[in-house]
MDAnalysis code that builds the backbone (N, CA, C; Angstrom):
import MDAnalysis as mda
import numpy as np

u = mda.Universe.empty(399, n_residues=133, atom_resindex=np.repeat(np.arange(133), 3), trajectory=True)
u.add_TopologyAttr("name", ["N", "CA", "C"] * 133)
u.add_TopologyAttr("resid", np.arange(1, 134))
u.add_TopologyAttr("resname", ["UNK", "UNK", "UNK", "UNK", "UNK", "UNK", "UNK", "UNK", "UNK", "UNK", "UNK", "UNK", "UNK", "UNK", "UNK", "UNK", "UNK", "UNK", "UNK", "UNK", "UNK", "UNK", "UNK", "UNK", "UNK", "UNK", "UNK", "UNK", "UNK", "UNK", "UNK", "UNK", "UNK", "UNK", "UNK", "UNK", "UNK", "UNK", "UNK", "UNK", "UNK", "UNK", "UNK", "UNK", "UNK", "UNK", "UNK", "UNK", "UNK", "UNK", "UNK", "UNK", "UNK", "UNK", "UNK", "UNK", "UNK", "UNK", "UNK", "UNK", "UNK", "UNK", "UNK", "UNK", "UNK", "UNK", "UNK", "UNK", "UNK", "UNK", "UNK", "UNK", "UNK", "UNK", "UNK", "UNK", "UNK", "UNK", "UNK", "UNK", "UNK", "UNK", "UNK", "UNK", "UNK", "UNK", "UNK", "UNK", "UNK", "UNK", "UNK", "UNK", "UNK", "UNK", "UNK", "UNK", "UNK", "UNK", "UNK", "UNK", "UNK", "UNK", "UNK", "UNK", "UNK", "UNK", "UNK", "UNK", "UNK", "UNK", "UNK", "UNK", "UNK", "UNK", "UNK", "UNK", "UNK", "UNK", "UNK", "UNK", "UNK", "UNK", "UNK", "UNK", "UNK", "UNK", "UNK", "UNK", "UNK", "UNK", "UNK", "UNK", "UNK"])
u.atoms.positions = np.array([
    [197.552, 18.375, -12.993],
    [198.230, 19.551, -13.529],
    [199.747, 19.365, -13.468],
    [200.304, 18.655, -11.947],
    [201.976, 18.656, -12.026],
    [202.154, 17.645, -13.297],
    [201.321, 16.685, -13.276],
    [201.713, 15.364, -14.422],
    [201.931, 15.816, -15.495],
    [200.916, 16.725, -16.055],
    [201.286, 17.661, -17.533],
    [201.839, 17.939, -17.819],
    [202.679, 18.919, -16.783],
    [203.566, 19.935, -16.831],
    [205.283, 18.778, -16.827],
    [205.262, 17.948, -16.339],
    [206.133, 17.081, -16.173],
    [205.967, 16.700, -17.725],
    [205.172, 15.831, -18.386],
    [205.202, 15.186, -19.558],
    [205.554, 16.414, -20.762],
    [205.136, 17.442, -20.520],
    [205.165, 18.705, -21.502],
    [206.906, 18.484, -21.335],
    [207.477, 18.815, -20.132],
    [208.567, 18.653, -19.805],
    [209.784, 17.712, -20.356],
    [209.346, 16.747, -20.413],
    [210.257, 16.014, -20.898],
    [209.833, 15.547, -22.505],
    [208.726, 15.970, -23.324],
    [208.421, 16.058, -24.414],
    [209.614, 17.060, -25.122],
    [209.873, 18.039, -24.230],
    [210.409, 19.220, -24.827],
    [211.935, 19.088, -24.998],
    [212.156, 18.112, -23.800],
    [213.971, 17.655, -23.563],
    [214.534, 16.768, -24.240],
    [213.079, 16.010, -24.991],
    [213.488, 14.841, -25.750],
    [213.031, 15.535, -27.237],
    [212.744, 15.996, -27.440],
    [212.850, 17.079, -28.811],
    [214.417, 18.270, -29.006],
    [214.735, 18.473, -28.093],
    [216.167, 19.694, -28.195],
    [217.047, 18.342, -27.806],
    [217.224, 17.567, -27.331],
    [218.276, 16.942, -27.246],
    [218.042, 15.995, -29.358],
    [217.227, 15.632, -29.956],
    [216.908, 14.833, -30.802],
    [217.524, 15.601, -32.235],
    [216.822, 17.320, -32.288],
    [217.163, 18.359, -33.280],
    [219.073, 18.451, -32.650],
    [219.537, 18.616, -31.672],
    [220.778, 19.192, -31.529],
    [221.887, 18.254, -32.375],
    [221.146, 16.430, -32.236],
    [222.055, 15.964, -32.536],
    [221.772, 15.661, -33.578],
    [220.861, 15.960, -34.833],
    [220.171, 16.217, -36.196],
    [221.062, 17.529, -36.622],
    [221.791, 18.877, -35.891],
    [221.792, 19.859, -36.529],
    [223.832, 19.429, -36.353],
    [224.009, 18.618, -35.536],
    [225.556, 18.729, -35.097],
    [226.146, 17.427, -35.965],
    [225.725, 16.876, -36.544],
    [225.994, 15.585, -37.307],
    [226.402, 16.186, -38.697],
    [227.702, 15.715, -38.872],
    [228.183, 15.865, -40.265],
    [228.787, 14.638, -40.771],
    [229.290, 14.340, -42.134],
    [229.483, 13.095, -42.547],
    [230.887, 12.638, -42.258],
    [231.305, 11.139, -41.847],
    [232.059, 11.214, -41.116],
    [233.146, 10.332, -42.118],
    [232.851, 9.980, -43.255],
    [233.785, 8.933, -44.412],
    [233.964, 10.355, -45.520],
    [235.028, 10.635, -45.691],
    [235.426, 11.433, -46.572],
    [235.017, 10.857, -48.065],
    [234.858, 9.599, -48.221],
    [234.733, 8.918, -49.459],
    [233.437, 10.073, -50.199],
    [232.573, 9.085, -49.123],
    [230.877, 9.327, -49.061],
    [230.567, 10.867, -49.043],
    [231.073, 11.815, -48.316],
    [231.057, 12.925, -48.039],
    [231.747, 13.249, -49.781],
    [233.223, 13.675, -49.871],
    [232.748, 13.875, -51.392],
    [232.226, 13.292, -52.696],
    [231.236, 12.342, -52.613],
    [230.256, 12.091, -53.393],
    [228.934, 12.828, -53.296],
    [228.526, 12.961, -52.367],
    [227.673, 13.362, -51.876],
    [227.344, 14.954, -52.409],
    [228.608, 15.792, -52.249],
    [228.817, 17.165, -52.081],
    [229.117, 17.417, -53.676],
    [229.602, 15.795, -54.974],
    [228.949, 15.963, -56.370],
    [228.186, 16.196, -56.878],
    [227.436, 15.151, -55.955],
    [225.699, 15.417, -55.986],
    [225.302, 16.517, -56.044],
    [225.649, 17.576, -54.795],
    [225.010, 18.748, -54.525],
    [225.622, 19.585, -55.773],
    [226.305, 19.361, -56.927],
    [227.102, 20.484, -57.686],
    [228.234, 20.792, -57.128],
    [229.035, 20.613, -56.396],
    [230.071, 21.016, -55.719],
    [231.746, 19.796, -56.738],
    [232.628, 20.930, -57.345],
    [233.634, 20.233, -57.976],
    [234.576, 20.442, -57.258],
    [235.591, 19.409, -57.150],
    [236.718, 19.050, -56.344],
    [237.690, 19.697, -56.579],
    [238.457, 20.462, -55.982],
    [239.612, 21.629, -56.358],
    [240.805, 21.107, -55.488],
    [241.983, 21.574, -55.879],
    [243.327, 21.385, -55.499],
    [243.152, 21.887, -53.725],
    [243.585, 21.055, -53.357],
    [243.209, 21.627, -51.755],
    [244.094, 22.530, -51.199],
    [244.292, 23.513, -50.351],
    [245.634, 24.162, -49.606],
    [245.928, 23.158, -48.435],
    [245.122, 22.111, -48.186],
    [245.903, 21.238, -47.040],
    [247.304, 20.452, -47.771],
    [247.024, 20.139, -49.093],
    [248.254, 19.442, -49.893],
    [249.594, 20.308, -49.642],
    [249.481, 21.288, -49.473],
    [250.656, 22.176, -49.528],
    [251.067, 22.580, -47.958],
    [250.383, 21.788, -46.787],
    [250.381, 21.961, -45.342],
    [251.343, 20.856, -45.093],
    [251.746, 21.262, -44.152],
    [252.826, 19.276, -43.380],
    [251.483, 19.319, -41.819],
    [250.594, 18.745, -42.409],
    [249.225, 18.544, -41.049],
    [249.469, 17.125, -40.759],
    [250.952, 16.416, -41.110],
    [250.850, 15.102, -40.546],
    [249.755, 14.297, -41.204],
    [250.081, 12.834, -39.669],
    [249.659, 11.521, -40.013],
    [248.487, 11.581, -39.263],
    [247.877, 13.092, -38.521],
    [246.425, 12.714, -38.042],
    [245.370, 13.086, -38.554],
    [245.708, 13.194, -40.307],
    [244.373, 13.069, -40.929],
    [243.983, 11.892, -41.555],
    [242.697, 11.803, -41.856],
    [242.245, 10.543, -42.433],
    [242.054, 11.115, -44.047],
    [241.463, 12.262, -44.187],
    [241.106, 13.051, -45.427],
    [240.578, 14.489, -45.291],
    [240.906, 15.027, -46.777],
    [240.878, 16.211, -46.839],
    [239.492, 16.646, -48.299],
    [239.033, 17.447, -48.152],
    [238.406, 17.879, -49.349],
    [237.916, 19.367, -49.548],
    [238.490, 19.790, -50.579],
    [237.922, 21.213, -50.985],
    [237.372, 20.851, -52.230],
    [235.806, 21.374, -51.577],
    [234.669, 21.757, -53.174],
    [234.220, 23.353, -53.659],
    [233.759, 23.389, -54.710],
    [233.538, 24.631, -54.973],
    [232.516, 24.547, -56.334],
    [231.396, 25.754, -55.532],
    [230.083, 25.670, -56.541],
    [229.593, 26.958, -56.862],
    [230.098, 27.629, -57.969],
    [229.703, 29.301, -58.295],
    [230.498, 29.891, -57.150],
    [230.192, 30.421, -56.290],
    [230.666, 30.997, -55.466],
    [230.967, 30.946, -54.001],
    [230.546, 29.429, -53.586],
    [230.789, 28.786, -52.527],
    [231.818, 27.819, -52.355],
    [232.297, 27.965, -51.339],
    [233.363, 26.739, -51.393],
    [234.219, 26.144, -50.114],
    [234.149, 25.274, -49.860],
    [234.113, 24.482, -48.789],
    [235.824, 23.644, -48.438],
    [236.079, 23.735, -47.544],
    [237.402, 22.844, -46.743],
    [237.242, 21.872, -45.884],
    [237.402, 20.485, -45.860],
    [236.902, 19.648, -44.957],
    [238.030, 19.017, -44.327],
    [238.712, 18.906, -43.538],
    [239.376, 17.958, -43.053],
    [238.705, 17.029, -42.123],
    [239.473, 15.710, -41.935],
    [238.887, 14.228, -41.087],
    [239.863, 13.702, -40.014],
    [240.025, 13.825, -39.067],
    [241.128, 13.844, -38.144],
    [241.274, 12.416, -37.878],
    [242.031, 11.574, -37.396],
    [241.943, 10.530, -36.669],
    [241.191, 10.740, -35.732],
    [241.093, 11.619, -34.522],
    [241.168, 11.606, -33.272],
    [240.535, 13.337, -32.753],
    [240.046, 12.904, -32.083],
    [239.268, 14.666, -31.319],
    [240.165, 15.718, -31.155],
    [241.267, 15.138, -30.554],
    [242.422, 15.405, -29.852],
    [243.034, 16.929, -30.799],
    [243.230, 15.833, -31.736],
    [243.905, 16.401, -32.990],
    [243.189, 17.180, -33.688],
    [241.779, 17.328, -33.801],
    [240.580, 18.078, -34.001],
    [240.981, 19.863, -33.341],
    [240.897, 19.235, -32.280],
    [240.896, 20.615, -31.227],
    [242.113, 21.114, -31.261],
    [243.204, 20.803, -31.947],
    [244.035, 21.355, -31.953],
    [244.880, 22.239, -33.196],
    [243.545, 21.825, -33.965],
    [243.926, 22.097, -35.545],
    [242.734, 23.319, -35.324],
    [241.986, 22.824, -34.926],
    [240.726, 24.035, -34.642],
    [241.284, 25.475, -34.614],
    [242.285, 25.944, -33.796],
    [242.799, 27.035, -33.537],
    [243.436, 27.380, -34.773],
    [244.154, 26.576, -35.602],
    [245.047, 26.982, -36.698],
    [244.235, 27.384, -38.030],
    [243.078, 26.833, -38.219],
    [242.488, 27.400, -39.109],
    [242.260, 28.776, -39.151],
    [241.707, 29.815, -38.008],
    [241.876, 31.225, -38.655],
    [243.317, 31.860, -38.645],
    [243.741, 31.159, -38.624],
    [245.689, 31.951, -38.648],
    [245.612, 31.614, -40.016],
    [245.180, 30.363, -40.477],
    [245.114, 29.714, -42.085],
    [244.378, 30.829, -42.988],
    [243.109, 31.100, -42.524],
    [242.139, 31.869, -42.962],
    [242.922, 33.641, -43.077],
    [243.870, 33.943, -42.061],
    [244.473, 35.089, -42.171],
    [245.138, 35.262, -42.686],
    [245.984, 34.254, -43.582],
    [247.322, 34.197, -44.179],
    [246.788, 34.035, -46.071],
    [245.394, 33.472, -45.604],
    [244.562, 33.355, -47.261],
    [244.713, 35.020, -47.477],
    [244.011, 35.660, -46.143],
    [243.891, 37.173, -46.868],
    [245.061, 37.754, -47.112],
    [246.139, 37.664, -46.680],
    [247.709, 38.560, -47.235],
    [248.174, 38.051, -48.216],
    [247.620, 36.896, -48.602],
    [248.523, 36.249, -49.932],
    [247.965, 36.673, -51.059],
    [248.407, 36.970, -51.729],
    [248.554, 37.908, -53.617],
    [247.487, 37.276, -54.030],
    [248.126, 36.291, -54.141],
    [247.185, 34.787, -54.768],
    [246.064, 34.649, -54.990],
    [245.769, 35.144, -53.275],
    [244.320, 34.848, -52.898],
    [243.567, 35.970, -52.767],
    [244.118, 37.408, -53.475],
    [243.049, 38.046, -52.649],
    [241.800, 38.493, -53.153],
    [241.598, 37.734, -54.094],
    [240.584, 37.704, -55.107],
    [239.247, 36.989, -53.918],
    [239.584, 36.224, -52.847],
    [238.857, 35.492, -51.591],
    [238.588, 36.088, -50.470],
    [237.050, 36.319, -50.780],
    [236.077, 37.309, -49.485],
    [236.328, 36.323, -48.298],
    [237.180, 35.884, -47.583],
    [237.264, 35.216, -46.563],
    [236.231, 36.016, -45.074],
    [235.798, 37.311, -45.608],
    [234.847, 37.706, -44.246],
    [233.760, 36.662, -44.135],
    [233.424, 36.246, -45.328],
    [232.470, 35.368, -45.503],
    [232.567, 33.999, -45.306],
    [233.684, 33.624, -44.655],
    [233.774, 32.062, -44.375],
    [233.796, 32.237, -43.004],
    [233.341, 31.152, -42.421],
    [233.084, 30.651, -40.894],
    [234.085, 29.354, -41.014],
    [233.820, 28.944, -39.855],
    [234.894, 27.528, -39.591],
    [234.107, 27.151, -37.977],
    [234.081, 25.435, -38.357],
    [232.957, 25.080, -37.240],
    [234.231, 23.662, -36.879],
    [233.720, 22.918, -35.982],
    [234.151, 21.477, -35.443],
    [233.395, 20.803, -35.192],
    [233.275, 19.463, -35.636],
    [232.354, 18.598, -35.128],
    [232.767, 17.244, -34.899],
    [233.332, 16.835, -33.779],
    [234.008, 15.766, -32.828],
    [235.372, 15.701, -33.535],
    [235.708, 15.011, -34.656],
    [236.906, 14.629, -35.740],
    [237.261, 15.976, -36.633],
    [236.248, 16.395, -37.369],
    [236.109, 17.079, -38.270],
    [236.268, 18.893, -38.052],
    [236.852, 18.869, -38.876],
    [237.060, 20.617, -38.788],
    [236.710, 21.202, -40.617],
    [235.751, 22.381, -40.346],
    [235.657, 22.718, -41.901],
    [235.506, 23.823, -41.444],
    [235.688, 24.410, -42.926],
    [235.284, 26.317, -43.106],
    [234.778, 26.127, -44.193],
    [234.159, 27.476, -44.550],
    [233.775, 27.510, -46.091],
    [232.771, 28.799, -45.787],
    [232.216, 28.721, -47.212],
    [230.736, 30.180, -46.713],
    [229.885, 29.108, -46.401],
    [228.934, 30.229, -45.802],
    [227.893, 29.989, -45.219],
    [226.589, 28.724, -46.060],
    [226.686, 28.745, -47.123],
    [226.013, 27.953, -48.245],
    [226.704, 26.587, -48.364],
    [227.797, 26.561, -48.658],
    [228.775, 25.197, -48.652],
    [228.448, 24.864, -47.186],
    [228.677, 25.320, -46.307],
    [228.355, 24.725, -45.181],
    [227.191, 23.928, -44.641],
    [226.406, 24.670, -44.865],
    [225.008, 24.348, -44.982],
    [224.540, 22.527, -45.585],
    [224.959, 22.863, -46.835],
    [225.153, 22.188, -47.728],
    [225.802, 20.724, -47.401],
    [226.932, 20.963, -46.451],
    [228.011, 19.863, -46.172],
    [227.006, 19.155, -44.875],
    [226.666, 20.289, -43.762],
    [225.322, 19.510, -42.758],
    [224.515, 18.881, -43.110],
    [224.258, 19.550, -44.364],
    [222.662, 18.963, -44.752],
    [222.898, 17.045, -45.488],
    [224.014, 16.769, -45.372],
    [225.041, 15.320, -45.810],
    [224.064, 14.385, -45.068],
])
């Protein structure tokens, strides 16, 4: 009975550790990543990072957009620089909503995630979409 309960045990630890790093994996070559996100229907739009001074610690940037979804990707060199850009995106995201420009952009509807290098927002669908890479 303990043996079971042990093997059940580590059946279960080696399944949540296997899905976590299946659900936390995003694509890590900007090339490949927007090809990929062609594939899915997603067209390449003028980015708002072009108009940022985010420096020499990106590798790449990409904004797609499909009907009504639409996605921001940046590629950091370095974690470092990840986590530190992390914070600036909803100040980014707050400054989308006061601008004239933009306010045509349901930004309630965008999230913004990190994953080691990488920092994105977008809705919930583009996102999806960009994991599913």
């Amino acid at each position: 009975m303990k043996k079971k309960f042990i093997v059940t045990l580590i059946t279960l630890l080696i399944m949540t550790v296997l899905l976590s790093l299946l659900v936390a994996c995003v694509p890590s070559d900007p090339e490949k990543a927007k090809e990929k996100m062609s594939d899915l229907g997603y067209k390449s739009a003028t980015s708002l990072f072009g108009l940022m001074n985010i420096g020499d610690a990106v590798d790449g940037t990409y904004h797609g957009v499909k009907d009504s979804d639409s996605l921001f990707v940046i590629w950091f060199k370095n974690k470092d620089d990840a986590k530190e850009f992390e914070g600036a995106v909803q100040e980014l995201i707050d400054s989308i909503k006061d601008n004239i420009l933009f306010s045509a952009i349901d930004t309630s509807k965008y999230e913004y995630k990190r994953s080691g290098k990488v920092v994105y927002f977008g809705t919930e669908q583009a996102i999806k979409d960009f994991q599913s890479l």
